[in-house]
C-alpha positions in Angstrom: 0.0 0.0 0.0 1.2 3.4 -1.1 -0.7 6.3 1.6 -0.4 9.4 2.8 1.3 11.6 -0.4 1.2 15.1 -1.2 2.3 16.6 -4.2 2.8 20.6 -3.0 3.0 23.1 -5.9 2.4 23.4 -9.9 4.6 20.1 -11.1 6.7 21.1 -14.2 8.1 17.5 -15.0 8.4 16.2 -18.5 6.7 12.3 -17.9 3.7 11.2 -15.2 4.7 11.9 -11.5 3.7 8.6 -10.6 4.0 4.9 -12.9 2.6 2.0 -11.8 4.3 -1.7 -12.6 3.9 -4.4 -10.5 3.4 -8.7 -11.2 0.4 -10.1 -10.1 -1.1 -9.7 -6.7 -3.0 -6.1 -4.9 -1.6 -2.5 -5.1 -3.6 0.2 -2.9 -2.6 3.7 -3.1 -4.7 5.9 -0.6 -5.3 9.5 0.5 -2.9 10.9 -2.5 -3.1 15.2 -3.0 -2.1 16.0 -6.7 -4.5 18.6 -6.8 -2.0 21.9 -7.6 -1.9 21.4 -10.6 0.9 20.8 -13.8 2.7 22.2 -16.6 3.7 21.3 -19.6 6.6 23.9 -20.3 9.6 22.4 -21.8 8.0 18.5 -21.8 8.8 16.6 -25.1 5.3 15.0 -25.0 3.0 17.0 -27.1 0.0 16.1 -24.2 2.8 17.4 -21.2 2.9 15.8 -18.2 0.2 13.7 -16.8 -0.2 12.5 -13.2 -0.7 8.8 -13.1 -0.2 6.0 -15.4 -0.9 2.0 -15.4 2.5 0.7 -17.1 1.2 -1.7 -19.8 3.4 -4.6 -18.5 1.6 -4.1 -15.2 -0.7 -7.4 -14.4 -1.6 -5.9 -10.8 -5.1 -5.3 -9.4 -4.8 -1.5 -8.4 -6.9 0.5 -6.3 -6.9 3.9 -6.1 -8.8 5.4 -3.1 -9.5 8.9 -1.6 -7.5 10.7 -4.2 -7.4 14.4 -5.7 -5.5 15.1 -9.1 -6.1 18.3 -10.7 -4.9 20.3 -13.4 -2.6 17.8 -15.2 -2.9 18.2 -19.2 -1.6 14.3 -20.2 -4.2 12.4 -18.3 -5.1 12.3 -14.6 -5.5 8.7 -13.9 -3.8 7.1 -17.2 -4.8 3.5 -16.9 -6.3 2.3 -20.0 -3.9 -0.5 -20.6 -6.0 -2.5 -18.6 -7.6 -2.8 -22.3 -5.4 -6.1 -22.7 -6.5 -7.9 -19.7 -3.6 -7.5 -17.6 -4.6 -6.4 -14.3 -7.4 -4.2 -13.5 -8.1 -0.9 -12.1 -10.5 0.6 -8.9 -11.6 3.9 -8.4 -13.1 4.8 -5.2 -14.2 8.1 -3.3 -11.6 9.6 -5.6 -12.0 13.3 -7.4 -10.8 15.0 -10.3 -11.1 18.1 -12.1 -9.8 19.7 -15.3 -7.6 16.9 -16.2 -6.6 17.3 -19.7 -7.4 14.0 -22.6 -9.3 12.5 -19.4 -9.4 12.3 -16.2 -10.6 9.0 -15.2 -9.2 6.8 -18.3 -9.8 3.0 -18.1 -10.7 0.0 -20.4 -11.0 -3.8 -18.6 -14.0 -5.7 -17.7 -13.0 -6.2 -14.1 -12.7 -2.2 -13.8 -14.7 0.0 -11.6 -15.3 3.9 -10.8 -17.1 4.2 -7.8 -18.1 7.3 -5.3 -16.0 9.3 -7.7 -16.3 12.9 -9.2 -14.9 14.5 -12.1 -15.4 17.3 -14.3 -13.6 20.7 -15.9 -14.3 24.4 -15.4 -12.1 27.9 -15.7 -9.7 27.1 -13.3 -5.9 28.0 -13.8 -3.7 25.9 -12.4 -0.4 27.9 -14.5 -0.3 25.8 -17.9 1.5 27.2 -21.2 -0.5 28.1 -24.4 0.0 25.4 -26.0 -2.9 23.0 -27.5 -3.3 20.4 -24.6 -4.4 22.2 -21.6 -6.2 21.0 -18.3 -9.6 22.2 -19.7 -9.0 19.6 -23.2 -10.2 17.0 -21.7 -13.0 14.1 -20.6 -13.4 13.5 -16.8 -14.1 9.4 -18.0 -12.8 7.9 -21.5 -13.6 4.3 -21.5 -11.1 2.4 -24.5 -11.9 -0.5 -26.2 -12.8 -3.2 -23.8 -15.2 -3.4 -21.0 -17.8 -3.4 -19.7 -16.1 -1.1 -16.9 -18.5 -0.4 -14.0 -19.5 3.2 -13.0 -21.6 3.7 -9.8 -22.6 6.2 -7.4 -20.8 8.7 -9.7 -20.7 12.1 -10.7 -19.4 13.8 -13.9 -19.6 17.4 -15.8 -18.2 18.6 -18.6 -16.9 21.7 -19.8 -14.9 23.4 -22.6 -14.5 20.4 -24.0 -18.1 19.0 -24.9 -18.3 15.9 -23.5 -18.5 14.0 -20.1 -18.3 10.3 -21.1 -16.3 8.8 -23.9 -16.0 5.3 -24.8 -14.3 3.4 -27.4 -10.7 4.3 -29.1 -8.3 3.2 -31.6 -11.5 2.3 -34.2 -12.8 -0.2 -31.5 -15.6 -0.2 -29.3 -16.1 0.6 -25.4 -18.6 -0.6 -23.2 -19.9 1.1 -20.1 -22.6 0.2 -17.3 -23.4 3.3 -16.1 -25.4 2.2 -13.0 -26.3 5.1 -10.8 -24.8 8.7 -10.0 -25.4 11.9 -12.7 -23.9 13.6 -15.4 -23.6 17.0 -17.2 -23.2 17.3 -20.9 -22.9 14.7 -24.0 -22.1 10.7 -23.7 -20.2 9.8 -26.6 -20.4 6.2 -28.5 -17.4 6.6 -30.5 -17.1 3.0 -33.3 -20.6 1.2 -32.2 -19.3 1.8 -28.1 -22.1 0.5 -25.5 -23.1 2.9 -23.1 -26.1 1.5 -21.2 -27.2 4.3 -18.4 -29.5 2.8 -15.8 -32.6 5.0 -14.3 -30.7 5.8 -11.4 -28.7 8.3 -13.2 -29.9 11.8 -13.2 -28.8 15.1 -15.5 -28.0 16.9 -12.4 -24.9 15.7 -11.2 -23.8 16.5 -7.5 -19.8 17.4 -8.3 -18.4 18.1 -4.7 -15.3 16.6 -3.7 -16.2 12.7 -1.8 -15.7 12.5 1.7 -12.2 11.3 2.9 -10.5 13.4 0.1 -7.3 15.1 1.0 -7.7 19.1 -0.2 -4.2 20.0 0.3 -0.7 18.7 0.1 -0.4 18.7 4.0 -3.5 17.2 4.9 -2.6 14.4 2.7 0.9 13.7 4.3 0.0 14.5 8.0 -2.2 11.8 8.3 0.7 9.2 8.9 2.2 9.1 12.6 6.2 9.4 12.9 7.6 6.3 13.9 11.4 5.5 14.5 13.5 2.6 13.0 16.2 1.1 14.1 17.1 -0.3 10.5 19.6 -2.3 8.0 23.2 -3.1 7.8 23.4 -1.9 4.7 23.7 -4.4 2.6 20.3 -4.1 1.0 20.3 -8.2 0.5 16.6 -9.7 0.2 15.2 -8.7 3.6 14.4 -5.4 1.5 12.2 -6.6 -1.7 11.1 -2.7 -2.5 12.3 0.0 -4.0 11.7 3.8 -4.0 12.8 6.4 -6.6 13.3 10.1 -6.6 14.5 11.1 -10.2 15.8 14.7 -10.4 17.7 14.3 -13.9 17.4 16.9 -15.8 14.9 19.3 -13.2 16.4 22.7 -13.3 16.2 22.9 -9.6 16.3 20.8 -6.6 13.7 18.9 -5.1 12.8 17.9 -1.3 11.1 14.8 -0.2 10.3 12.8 2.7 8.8 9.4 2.8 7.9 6.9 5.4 7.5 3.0 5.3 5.5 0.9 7.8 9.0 -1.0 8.0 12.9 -0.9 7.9 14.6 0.9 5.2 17.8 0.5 3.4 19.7 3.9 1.9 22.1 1.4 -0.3 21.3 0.4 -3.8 24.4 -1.7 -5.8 23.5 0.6 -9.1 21.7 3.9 -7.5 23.3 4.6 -3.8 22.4 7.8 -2.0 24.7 9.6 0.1 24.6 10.3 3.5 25.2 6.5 4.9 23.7 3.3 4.7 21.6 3.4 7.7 18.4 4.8 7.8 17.5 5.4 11.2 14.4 7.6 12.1 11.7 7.9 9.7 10.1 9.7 7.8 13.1 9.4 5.3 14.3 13.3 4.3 16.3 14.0 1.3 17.0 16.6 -1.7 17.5 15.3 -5.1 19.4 17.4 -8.0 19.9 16.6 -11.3 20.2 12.5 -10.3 18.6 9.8 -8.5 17.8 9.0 -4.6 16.5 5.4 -4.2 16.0 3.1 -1.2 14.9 -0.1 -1.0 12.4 -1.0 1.9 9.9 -3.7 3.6 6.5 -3.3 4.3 4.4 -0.2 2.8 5.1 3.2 2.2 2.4 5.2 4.4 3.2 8.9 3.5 5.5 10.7 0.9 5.9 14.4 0.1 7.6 15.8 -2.7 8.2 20.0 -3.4 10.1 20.1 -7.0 10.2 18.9 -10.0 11.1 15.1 -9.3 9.6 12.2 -10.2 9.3 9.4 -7.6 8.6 5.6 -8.7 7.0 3.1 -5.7 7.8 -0.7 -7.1 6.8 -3.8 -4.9 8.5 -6.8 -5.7 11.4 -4.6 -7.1 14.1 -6.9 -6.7 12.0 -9.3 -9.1 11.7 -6.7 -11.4 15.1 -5.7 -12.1 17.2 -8.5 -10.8 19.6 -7.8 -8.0 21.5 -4.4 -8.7 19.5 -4.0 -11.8 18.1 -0.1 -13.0 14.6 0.6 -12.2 13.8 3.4 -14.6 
């Protein structure tokens, strides 16, 4: 489980702030804040930089629960690769506004949004002038696949005229649209299914769920300090996780702070961090410039924080990913 994480200020980074790869098995993240906003100044990606995204060799069932992303022009929740039946995605009590190309993107059968809201207004959040903006976009895009589950839901559009989309890539979507409300036009793009059942109303109620973080700090004070008396070092199999804060290339430095329900090891053979090996009081504080900080770690990680321009990477099962000492991009 990944809880506890606030993103504080307008993120500027070229990719998504966070990726998701992990083998089979249950991957929670909880009470997230990425609700400042993003930029896309000086990304490569034509889109920008979006918030989340469901790596398409992920085959984990993810959940993402009491969450706030705003602002982001490539895609709040990016998770559409669930399309080829690897893994599956949850949505619930989480919000969303003026994502740009969607907010709440998806595709499997075994994928549900649930006590969610999403839609797009006026707001600024600082973007450029370029085409993709925060306001371009549809708070839930359905791909080709399905039938993902909607309930208890609530969706508006905006500038961009529609609320729902499904189907892509000249294939059909198909929704079950059980209960909730929407604002604006449901689109069947290539003979998509969109079957709305008569306990959805026009008049969508688009507050933010209960349990949603509002801020950066609210989000990241909700885990207790602990101390940890931790590892030798040597960062053997006792640690199977890995964290990454990625500063190349930022133009300035960026702060975190992290903590783990467990012990943590600052030594990685191909990515090792200054300061020592021993990581003994948590939360874990660093600064990150223009390389990588990455730990490995047991257990969870209950609460992150991160001010700059850095891009962090949670992987469970790490080692397994990468081989021992192998790069974790």
């Amino acid at each position: 489980m990944v809880r506890n994480i606030g993103f504080h200020g307008l993120y500027r980074g070229d990719q998504f702030a966070i990726s998701v790869e992990a083998g089979q098995g249950d991957v929670r993240f909880e009470n997230v804040y990425m609700g400042d906003g993003a930029t896309g100044d000086g990304a490569s990606s034509v889109h920008g930089p979006g918030a989340v995204v469901l790596h398409h060799d992920n085959e984990a069932d993810v959940t993402f629960r009491h969450c706030n992303v705003q602002g982001f022009p490539n895609n709040g929740f990016h998770c559409s690769n669930t399309a080829s039946g690897s893994g599956s995605v949850h949505f619930e009590s989480c919000f969303g506004k003026n994502n740009g190309v969607a907010t709440f993107r998806c595709a499997g059968g075994d994928d549900l949004i649930e006590n969610c809201v999403a839609y797009t207004d006026t707001t600024d959040y600082g973007h450029d002038d370029d085409d993709y903006v925060e306001t371009n976009g549809r708070p839930v895009w359905v791909w080709n696949g399905g039938p993902v589950t909607i309930r208890n839901s609530h969706f508006g559009d905006g500038p961009y005229p529609n609320a729902i989309v499904a189907g892509a890539n000249d294939a059909p979507g198909r929704i079950n649209f059980e209960s909730g409300g929407y604002r604006g036009h449901i689109q069947r793009a290539t003979g998509s299914t969109v079957d709305v059942g008569p306990d959805v109303s026009t008049e969508p109620d688009l507050s933010i769920p209960d349990g949603v973080p509002t801020t950066a700090e609210a989000a990241a004070s909700r885990a207790p300090n602990r101390t940890s008396i931790c590892t030798d070092g040597d960062a053997d199999d006792r640690f199977p996780h890995a964290i990454v804060f990625d500063g190349s290339g930022a133009d300035e430095p960026s702060s975190y702070a992290f903590e783990a329900t467990a012990a943590v090891s600052a030594t990685r053979h191909d990515a090792p961090v200054s300061g020592g090996d021993v990581v003994r009081r948590q939360p874990v504080r660093g600064t990150v410039s223009d390389g990588i900080d990455a730990y490995w770690f047991e257990g969870d990680i209950e609460a992150l924080s991160l001010r700059g321009d850095a891009t962090v990477e949670v992987r469970y099962d790490g080692r397994e990913a990468t081989g021992d000492g192998g790069s974790i991009q």
